[in-house]
Backbone bond lengths (Angstrom), bond angles and torsions (degrees), N, CA, C in turn:
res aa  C-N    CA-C-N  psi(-1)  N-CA   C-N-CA  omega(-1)  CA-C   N-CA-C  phi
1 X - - - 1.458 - - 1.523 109.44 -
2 X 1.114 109.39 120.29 1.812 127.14 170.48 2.033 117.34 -34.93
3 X 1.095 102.82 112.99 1.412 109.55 -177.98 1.902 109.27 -51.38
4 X 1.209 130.31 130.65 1.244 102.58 -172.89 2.241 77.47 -155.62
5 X 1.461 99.40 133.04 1.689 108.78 165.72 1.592 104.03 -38.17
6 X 1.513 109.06 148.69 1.508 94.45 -171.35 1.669 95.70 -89.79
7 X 1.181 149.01 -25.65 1.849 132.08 146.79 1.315 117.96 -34.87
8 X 1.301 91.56 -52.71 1.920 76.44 -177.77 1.836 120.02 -84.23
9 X 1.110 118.88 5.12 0.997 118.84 -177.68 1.925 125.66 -97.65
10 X 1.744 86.95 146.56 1.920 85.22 -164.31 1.458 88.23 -114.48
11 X 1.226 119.86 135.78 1.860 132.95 170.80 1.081 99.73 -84.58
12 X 1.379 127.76 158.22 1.497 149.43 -128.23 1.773 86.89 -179.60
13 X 1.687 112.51 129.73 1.431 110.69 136.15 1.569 89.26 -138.18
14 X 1.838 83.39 123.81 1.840 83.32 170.26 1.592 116.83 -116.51
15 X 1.365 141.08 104.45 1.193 131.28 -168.18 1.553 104.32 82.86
16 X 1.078 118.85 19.28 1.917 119.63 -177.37 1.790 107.25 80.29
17 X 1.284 114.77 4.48 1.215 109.88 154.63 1.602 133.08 -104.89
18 X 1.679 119.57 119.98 1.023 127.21 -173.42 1.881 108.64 -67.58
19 X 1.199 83.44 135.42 1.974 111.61 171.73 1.190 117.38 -106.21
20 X 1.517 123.08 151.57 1.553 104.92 143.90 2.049 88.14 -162.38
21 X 1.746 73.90 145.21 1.622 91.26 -171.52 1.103 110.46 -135.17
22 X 1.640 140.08 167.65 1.551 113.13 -140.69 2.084 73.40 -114.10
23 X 0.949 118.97 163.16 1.932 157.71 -160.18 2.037 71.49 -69.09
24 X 1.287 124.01 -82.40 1.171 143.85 -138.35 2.006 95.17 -55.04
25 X 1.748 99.50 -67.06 1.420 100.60 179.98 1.741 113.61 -53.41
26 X 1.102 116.49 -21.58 1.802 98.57 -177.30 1.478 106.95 -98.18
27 X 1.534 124.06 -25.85 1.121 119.12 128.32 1.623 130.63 -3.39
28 X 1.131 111.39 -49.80 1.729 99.02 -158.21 1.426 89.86 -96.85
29 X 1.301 109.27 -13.72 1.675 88.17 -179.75 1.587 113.93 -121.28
30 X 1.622 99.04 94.75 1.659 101.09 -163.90 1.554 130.35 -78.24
31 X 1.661 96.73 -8.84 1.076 110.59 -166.38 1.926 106.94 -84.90
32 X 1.678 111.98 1.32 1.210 129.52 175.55 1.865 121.50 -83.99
33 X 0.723 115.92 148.80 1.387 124.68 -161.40 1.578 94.73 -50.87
34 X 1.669 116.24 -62.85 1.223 138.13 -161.69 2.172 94.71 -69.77
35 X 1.130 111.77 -47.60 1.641 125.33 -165.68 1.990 87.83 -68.22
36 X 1.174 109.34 -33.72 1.838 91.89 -163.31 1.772 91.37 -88.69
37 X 1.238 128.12 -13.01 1.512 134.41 -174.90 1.509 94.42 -67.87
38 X 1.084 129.97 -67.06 1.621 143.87 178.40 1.564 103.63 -70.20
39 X 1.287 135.50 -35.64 1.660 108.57 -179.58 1.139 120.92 -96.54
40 X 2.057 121.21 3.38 0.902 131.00 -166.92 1.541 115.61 -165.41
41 X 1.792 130.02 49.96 1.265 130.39 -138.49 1.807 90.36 -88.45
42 X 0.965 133.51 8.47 1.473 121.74 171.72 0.826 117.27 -85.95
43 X 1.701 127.89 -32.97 1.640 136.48 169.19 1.544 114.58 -92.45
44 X 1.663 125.48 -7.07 0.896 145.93 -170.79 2.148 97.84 -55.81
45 X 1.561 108.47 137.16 1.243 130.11 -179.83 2.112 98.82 -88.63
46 X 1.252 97.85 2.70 1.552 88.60 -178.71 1.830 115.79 -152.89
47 X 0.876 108.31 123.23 1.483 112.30 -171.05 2.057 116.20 -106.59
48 X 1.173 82.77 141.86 2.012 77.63 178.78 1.772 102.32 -64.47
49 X 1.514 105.30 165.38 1.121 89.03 178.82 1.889 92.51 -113.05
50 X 1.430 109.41 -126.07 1.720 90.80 -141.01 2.026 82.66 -97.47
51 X 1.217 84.59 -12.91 2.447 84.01 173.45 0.986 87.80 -73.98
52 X 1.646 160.33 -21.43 1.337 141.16 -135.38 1.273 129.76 40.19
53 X 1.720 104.78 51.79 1.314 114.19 -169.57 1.387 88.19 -134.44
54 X 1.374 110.83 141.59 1.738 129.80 169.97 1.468 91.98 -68.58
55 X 1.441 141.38 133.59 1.476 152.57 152.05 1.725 108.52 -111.69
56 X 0.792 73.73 158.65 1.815 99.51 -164.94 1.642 95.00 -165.66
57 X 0.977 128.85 74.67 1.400 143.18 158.29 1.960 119.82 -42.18
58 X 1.785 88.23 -51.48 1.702 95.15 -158.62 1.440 101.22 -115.59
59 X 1.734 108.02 29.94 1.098 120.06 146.98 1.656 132.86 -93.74
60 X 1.129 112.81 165.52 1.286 105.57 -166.67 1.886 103.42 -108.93
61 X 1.412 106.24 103.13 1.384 145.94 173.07 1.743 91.82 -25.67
62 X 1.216 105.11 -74.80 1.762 118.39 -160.95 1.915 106.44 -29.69
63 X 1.703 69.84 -93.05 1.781 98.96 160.99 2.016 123.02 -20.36
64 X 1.508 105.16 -39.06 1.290 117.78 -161.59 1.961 87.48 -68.92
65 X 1.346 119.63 -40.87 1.210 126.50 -177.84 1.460 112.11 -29.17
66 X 1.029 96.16 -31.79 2.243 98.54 -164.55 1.609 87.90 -99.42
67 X 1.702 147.86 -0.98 0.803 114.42 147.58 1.390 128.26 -111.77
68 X 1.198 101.66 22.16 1.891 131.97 173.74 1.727 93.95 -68.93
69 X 1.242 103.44 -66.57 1.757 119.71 172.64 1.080 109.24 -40.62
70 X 1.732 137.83 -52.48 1.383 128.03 -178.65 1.111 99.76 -69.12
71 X 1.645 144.60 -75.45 1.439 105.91 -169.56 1.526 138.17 -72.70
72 X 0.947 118.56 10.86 1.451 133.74 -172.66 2.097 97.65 -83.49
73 X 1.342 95.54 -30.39 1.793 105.21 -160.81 1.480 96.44 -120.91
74 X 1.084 118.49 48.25 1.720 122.54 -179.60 1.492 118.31 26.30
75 X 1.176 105.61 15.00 1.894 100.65 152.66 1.448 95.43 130.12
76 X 1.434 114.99 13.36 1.640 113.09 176.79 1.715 97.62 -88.32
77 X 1.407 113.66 166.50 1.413 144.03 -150.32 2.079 92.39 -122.89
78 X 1.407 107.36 129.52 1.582 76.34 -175.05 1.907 86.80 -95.13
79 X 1.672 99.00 179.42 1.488 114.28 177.77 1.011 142.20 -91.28
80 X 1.574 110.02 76.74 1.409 140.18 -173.16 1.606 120.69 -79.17
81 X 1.478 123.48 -10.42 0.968 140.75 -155.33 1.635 94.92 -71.49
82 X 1.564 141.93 -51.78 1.424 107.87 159.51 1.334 140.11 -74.92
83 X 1.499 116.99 -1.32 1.279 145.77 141.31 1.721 110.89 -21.43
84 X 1.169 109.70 -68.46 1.145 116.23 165.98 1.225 156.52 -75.96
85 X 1.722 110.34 -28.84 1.208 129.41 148.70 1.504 123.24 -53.81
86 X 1.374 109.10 -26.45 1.477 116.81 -173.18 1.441 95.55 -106.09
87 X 1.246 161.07 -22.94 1.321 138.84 130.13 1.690 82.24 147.80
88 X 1.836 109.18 1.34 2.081 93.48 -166.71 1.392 112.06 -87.27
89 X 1.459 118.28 40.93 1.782 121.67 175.51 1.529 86.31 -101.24
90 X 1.853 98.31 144.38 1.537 115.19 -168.71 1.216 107.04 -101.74
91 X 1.919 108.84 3.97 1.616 110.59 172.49 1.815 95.94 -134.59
92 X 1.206 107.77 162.80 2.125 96.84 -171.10 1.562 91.18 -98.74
93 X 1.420 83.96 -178.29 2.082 99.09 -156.46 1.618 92.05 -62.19
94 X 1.726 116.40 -43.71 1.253 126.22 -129.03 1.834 83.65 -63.75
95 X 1.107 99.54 -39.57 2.176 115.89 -157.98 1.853 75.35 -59.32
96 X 1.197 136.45 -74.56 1.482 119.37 -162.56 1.190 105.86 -59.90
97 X 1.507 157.85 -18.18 0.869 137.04 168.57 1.587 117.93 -58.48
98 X 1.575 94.65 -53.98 1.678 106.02 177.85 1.562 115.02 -62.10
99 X 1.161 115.32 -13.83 1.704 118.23 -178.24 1.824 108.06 -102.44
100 X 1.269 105.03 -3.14 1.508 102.82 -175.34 1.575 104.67 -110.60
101 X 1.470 117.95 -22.20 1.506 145.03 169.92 1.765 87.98 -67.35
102 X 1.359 134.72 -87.21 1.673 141.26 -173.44 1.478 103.92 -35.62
103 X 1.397 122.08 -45.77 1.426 108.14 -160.79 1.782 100.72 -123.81
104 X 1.824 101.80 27.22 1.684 114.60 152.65 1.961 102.69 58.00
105 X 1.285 118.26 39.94 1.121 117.80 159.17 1.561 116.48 -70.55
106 X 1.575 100.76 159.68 1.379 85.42 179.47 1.938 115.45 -102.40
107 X 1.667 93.06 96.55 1.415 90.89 -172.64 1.596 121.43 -83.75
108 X 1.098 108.34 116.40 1.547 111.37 167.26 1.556 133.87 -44.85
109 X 1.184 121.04 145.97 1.271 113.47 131.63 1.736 129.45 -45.41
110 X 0.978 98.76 -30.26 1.672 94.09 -167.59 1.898 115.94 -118.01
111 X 1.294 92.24 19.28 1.654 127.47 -157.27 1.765 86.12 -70.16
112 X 1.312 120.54 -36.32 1.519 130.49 -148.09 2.348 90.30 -94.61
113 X 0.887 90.16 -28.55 1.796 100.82 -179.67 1.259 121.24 -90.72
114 X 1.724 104.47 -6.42 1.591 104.62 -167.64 1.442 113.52 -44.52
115 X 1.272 122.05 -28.48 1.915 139.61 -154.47 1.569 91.22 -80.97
116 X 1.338 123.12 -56.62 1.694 112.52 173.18 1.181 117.05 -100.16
117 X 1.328 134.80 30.38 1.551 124.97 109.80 1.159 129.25 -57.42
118 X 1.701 100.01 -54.03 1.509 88.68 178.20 1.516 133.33 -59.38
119 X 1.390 104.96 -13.14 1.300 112.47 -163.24 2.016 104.12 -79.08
120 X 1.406 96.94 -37.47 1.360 107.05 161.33 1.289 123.36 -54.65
121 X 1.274 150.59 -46.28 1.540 158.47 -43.99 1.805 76.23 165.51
122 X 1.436 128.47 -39.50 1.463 135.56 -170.26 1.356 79.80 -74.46
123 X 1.596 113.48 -71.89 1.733 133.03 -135.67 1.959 75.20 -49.06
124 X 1.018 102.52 -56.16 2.369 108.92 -156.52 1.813 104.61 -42.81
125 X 1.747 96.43 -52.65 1.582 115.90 -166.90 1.200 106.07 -51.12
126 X 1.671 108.90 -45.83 1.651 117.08 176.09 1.429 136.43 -76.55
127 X 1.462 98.66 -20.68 1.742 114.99 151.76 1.248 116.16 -55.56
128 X 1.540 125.07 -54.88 1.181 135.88 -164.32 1.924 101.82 -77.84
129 X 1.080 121.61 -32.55 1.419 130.12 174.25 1.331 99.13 -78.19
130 X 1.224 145.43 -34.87 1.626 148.72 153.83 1.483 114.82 -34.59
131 X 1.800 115.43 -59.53 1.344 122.31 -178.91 1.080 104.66 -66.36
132 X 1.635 142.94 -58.03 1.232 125.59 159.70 1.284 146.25 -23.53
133 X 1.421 124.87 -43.12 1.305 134.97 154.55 1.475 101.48 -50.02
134 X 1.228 118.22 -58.80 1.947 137.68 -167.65 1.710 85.46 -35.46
135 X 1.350 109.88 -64.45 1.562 112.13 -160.03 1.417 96.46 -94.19
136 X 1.282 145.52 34.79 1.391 136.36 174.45 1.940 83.29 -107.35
137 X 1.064 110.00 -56.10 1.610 136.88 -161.06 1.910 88.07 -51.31
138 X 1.848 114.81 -47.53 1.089 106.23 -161.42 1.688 121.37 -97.03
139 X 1.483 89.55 8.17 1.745 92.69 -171.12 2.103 78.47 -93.83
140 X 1.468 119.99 -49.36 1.388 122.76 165.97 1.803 114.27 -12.02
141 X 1.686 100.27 -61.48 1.404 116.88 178.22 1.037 133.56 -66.43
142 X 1.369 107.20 -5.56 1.542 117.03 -162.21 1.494 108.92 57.64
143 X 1.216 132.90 41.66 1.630 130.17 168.52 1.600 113.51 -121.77
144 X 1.528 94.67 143.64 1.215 99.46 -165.03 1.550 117.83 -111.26
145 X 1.176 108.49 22.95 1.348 122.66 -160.86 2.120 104.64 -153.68
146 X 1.070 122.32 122.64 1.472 132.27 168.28 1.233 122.43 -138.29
147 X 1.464 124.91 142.30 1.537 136.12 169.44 1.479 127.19 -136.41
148 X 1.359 101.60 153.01 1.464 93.09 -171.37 1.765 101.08 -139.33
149 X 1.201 115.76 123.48 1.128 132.58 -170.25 1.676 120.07 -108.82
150 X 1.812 108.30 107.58 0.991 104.87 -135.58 1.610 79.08 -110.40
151 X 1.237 125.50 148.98 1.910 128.66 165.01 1.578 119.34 -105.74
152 X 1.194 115.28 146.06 1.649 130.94 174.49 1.596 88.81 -39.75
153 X 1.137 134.51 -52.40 1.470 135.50 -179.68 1.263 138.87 -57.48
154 X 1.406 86.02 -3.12 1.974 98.99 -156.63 1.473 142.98 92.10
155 X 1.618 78.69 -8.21 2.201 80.30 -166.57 1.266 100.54 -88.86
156 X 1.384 103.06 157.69 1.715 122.06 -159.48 1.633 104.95 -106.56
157 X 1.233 135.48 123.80 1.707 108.01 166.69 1.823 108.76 -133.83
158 X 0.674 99.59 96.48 1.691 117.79 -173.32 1.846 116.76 -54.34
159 X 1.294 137.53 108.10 1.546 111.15 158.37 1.777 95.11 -138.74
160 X 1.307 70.02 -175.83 1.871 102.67 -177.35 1.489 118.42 -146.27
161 X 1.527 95.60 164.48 1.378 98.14 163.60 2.016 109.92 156.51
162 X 1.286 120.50 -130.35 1.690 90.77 -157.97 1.856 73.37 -111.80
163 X 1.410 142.17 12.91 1.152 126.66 167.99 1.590 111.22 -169.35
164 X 1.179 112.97 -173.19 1.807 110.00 -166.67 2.331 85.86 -79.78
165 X 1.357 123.70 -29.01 0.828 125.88 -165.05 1.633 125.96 -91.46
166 X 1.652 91.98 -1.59 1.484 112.77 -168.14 1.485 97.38 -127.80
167 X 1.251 145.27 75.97 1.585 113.53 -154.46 1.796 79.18 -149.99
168 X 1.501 129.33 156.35 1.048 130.91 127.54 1.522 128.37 -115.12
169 X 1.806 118.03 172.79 1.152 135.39 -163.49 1.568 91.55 -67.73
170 X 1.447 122.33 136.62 1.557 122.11 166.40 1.783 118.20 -103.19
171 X 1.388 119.69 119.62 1.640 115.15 -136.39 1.403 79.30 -129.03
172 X 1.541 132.71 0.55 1.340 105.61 156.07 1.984 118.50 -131.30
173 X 0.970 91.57 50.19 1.703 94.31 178.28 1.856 105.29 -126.72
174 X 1.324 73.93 122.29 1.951 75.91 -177.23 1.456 97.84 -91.46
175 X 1.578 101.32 105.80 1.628 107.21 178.93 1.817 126.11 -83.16
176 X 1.427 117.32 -27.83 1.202 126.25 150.87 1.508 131.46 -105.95
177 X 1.459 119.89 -5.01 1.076 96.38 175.28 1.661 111.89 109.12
178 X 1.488 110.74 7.21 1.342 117.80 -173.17 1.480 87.57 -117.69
179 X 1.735 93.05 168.14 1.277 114.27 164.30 1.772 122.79 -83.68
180 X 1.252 92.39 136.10 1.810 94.95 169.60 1.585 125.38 -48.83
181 X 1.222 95.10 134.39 1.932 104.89 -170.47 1.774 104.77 -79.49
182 X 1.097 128.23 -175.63 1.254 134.62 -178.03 2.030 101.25 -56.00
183 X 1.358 90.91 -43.60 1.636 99.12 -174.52 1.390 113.22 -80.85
184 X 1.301 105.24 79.33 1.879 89.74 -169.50 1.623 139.11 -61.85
185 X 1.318 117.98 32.33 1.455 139.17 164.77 1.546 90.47 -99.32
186 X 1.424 147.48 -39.24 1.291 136.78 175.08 1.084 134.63 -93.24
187 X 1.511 127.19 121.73 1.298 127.90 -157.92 1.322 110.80 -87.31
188 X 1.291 159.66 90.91 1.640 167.21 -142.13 1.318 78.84 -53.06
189 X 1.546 90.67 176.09 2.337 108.96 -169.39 1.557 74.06 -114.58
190 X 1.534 96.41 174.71 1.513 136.89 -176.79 1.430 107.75 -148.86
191 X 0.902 136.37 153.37 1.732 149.27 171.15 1.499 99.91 -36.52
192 X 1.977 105.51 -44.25 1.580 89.04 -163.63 1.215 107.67 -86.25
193 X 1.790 137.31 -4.59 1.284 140.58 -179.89 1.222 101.75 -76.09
194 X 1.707 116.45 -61.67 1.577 104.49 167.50 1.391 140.58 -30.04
195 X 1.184 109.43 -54.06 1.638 144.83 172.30 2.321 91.98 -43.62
196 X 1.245 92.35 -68.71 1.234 109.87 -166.31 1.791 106.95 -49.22
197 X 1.496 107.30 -51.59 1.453 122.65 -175.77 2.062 97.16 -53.86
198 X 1.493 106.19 -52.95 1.488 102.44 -151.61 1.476 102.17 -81.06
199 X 1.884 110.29 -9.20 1.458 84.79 175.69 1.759 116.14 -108.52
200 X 1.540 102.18 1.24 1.636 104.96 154.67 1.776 106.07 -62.23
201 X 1.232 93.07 -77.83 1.735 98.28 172.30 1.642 126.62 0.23
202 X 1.327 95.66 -50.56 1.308 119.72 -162.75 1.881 111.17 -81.49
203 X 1.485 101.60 103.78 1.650 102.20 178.33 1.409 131.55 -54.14
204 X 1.592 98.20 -18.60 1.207 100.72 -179.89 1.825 116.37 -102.41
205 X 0.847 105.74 11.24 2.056 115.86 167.15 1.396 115.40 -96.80
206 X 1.331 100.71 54.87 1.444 105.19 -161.99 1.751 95.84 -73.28
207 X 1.374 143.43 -24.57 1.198 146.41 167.70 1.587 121.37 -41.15
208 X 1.805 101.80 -45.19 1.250 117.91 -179.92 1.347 106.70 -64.04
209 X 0.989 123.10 -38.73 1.700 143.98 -168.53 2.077 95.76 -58.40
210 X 1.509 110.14 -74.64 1.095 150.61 -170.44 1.566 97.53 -53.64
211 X 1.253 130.59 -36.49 1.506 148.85 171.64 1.386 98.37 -51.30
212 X 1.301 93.16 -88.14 1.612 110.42 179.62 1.575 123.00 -23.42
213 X 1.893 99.33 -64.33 1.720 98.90 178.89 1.624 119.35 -59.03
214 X 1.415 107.18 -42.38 1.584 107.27 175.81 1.384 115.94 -63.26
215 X 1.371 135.57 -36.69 1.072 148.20 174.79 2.277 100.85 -45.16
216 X 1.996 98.42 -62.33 1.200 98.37 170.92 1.185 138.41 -36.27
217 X 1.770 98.51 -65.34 1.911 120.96 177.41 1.190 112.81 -53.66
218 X 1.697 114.13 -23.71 1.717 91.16 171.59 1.322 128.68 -105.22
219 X 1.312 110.94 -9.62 1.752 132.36 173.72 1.137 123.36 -119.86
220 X 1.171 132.11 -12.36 1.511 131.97 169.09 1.349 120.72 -98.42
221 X 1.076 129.23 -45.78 0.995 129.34 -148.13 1.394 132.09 -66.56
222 X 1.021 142.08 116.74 1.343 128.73 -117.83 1.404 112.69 -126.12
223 X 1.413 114.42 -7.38 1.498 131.95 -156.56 1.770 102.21 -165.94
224 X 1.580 108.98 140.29 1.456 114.02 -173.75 1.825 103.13 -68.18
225 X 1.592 116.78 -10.73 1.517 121.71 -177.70 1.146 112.50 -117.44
226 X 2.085 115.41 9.22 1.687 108.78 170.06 1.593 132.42 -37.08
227 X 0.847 129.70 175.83 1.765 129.20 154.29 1.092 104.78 144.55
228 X 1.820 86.84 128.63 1.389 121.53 -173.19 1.936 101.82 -98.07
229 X 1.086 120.58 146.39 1.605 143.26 169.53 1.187 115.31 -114.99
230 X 1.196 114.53 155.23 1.756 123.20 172.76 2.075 92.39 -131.05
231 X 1.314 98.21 128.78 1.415 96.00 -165.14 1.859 85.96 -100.04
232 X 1.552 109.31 -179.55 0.947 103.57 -165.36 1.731 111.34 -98.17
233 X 1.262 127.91 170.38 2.239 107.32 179.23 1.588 93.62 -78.77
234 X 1.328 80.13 146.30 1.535 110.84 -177.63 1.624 90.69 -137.48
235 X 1.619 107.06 173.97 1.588 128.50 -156.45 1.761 87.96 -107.26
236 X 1.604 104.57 152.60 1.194 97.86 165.97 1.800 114.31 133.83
237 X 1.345 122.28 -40.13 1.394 128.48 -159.24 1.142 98.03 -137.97
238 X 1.907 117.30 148.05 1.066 136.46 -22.85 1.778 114.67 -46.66
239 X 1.500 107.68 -33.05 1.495 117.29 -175.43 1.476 82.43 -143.06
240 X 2.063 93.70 159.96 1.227 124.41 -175.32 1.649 118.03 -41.23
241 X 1.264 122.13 -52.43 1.291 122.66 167.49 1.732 130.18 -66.78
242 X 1.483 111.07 -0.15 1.018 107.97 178.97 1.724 123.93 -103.11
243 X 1.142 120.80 163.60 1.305 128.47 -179.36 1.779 123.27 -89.12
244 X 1.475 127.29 173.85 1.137 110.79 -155.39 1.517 104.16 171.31
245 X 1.167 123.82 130.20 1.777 126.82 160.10 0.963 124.08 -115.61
246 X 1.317 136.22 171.33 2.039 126.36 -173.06 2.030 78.91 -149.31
247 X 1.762 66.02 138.56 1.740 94.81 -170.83 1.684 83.76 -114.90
248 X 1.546 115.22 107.70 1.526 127.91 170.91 1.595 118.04 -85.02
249 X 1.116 113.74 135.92 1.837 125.03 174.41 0.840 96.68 -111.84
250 X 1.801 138.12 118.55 1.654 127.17 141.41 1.060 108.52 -110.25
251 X 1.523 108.90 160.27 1.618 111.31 156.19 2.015 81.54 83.97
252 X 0.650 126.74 89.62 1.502 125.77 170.23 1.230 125.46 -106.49
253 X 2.006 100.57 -59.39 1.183 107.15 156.39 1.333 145.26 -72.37
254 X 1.581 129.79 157.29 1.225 109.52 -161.88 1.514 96.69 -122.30
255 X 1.584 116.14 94.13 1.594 115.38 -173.47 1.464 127.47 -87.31
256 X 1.436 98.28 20.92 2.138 81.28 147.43 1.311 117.02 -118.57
257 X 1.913 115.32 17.37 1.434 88.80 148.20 1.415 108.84 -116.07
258 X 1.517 130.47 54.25 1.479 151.76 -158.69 1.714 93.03 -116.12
């Protein structure tokens, strides 16, 4: 049961299992069975009873757990998604559907996948924490210009320099986290470089795209004339038949406080 101040806190028995969640978190979400009980108990669909405890008897206690988690985590879903595929949830999906439907959560379609989104959603955060280093390394260098050249395969090939036309290969910065390929200006792919290439690649992840720049504008950006691009795959790199995008940095440095 959820730690909650004993003022701010509302008791829960759901299915014979005791809750308690703090007044404030079900609060924020009013449009919830439990959130319109507390921001509005005169029109409210649920009343304390005479313990001053919300009951829900011929609900199912277990299940109620995954929406214990949404308000406890400001409206996040926790990551059950191989939980379920693998059959090791101690209540079945269908009971959270029907318990998130009763007490008007907002259940998704995609509510059941949240765990490999998120897992994607890591791979982006850590790209974008990658380019940062990229341009921490190049304001270091005095360069005002960086790229990163990403393949259908995964392989990484990094340079710099004072323009896209002036630039060299950078052969000692481990930019993802892989090991060096035979060619040591190229960093070998991994699942998550691949992963990474096909869902830039991809015209229709326009979110992934949108991740990335906001992620930039508020932590990277390094200069009032920065800007980063994602170019589109083109033919050609590591070898002739293969595919490939270039992630551009200009404007890096910021020369009036130089």
């Amino acid at each position: 049961m959820a730690e909650a101040t004993t003022s701010d806190a509302i008791d829960l028995i759901v299915g014979g299992i005791p809750y308690r969640i703090s007044r404030s978190k079900l609060a924020a979400h009013p449009r919830t069975k439990l959130g319109a009980a507390i921001n509005n108990p005169e029109a409210a669909s649920v009343e304390l009873d005479k313990r001053g405890v919300y009951a829900f008897p011929d609900r199912n206690g277990e299940a109620f757990e995954f929406i214990h988690h949404f308000y406890e985590h400001d409206g996040t879903f926790p990551d059950i998604t191989l939980s379920v595929l693998q059959n090791k949830l101690k209540y079945a999906w269908e009971d959270v559907r029907s318990e998130c439907q009763f007490f008007k959560i907002p259940f998704r379609r995609t509510t059941l996948w949240q765990g490999s989104y998120s897992t994607l959603y890591q791979t982006i955060d850590k790209f974008s924490n990658d380019i940062g280093l990229l341009v921490h390394r190049s304001i270091e260098n005095c360069r005002d210009y960086a790229s990163i050249k990403l393949a259908d395969d995964g392989k990484v090939m990094i340079c710099w320099g004072d323009n896209k036309y002036s630039c060299e290969e950078i052969r000692d910065v481990d930019f993802t986290g892989n090991h060096q390929s035979n060619d040591a200006s190229v960093v070998a792919g991994t699942p998550q470089t691949r992963a990474l290439y096909r869902f830039l690649a991809e015209p229709r992840c326009k979110q992934i795209r949108s991740r990335i720049f906001e992620s930039i504008a508020i932590t990277v950006k390094s200069s009032p004339s920065f800007k980063l691009t994602i170019g589109e795959p083109i033919k050609g790199w590591p070898n002739p038949g293969a595919f490939f995008l270039t992630i551009e940095i200009n404007n890096i440095l910021d020369f009036s406080v130089l």
